[in-house]
C-alpha positions as CSV (number, residue, x, y, z in Angstrom):
1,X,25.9,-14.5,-111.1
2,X,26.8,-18.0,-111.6
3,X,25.8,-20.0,-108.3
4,X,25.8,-23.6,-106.8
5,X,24.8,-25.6,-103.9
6,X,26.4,-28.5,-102.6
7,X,25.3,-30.3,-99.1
8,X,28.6,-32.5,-98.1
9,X,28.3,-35.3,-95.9
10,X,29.8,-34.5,-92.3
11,X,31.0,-36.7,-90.1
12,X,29.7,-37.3,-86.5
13,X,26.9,-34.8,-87.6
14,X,23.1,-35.6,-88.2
15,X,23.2,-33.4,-91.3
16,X,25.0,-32.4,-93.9
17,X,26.8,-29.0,-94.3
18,X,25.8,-27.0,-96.8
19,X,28.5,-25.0,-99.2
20,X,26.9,-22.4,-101.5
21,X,29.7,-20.7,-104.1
22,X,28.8,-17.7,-105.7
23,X,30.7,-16.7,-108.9
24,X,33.0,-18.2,-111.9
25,X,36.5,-17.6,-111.5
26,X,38.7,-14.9,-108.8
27,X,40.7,-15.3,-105.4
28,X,38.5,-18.0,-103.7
29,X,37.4,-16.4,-100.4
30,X,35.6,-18.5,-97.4
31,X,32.8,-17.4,-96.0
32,X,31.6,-18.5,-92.5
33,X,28.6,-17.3,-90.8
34,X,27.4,-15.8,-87.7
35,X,27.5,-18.0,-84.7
36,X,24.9,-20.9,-85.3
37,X,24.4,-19.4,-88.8
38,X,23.8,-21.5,-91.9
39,X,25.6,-21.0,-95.9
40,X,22.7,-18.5,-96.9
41,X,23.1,-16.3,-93.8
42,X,25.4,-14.2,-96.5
43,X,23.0,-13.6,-99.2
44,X,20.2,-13.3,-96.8
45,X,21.9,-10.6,-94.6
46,X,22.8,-8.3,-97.7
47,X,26.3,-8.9,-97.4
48,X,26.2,-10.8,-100.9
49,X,25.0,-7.7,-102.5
50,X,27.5,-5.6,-100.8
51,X,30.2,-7.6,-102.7
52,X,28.7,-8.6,-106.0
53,X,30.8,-6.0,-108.0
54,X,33.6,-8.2,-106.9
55,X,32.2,-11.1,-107.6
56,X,30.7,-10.4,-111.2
57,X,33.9,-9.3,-111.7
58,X,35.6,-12.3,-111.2
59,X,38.3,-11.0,-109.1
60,X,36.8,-13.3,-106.1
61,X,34.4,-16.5,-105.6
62,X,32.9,-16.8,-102.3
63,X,32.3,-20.4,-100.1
64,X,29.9,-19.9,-98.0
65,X,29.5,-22.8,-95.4
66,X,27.3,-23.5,-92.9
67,X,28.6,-23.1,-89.1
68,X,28.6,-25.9,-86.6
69,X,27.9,-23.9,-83.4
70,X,24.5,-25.6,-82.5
71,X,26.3,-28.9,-82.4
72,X,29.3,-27.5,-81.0
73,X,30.5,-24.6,-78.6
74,X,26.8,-23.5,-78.4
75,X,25.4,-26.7,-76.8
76,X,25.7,-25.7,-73.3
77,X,23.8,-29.2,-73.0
78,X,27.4,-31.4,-73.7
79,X,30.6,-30.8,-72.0
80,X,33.4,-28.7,-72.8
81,X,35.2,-32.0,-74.1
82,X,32.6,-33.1,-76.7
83,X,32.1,-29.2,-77.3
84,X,36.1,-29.3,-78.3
85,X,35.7,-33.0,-80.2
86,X,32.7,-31.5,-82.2
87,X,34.5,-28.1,-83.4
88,X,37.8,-30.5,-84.2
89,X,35.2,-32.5,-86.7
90,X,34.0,-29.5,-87.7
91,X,37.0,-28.1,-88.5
92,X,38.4,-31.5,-90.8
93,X,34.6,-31.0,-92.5
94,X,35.1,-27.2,-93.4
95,X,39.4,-28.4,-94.1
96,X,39.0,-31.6,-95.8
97,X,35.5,-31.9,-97.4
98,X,33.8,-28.1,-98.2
99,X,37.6,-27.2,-99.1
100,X,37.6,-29.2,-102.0
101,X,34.2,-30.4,-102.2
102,X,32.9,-28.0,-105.0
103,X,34.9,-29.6,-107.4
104,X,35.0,-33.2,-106.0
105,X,31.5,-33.6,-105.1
106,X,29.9,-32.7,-108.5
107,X,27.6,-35.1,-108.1
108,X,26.1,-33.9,-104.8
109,X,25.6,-30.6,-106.4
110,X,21.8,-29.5,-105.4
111,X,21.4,-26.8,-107.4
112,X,23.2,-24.4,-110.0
113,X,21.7,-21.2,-111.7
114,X,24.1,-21.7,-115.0
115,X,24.8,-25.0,-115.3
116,X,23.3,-28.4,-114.3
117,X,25.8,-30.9,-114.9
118,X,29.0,-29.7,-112.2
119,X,30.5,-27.4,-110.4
120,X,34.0,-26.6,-111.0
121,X,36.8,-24.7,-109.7
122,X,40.0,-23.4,-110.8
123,X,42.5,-25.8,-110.3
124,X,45.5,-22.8,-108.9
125,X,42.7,-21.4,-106.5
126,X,43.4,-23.0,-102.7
127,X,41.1,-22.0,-100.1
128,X,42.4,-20.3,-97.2
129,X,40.0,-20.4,-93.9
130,X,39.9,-17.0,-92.7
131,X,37.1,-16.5,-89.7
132,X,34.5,-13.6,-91.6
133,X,32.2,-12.2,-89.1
134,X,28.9,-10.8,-89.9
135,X,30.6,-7.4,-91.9
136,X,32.6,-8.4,-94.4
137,X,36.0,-8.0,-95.3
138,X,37.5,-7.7,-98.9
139,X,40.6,-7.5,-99.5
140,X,41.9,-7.4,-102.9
141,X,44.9,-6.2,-104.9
């Protein structure tokens, strides 16, 4: 299966968020994790190998992203207003950088099982957030 990793900068966070794309070509499909969850929740939890027919398939490709609900609506520690500005960052991260950053941020890419030089994506596929909780959800005609 033809994988890459590819840790975007994300602002007003201390880290970057981590987007992990697994397969070549099919409807892109984004993948968020379980609350506080990181990109490789997926893989780790099985749910990878639930849908890797698909996937090898090429009818989908799967974003994976990390979640931001440790620095977010799960830090009891900060009030509801930061809480709020925290998940609108998040949001403009997961909307405006692990969107398109697959393709734009070749040069960020960590790791890839097939290639070493980029990662690409198909210029007609548009990402469309869709919350996934921990049992996925496939969908495909």
């Amino acid at each position: 299966m033809d994988t890459a990793r590819v840790e975007l900068s994300a602002a007003g966070f201390d880290r970057p968020g981590t987007v992990l794309r697994y397969g070549h070509w099919g409807r892109p499909v984004l993948v968020f994790p379980c609350e506080a969850g990181r990109a490789w929740d997926f893989a780790d939890r099985g749910m990878l190998a639930a849908v890797t027919p698909l996937v090898d398939a090429g009818r989908v490709k799967l974003y994976c992203v990390d979640s931001a609900d440790d620095r977010t609506w799960s830090d009891r520690s900060i009030p509801l207003e930061d809480r709020a500005r925290g998940h609108a960052a998040y949001t403009s991260w997961v909307t405006d950088r692990a969107r398109s950053g697959p393709s734009a941020a070749s040069s960020q890419v960590v790791s890839d099982a097939s290639r070493s030089d980029q990662v690409t994506r198909s210029p007609t596929a548009k990402a469309s957030p869709q919350h996934c909780s921990c049992q996925p959800s496939i969908h495909t005609t």
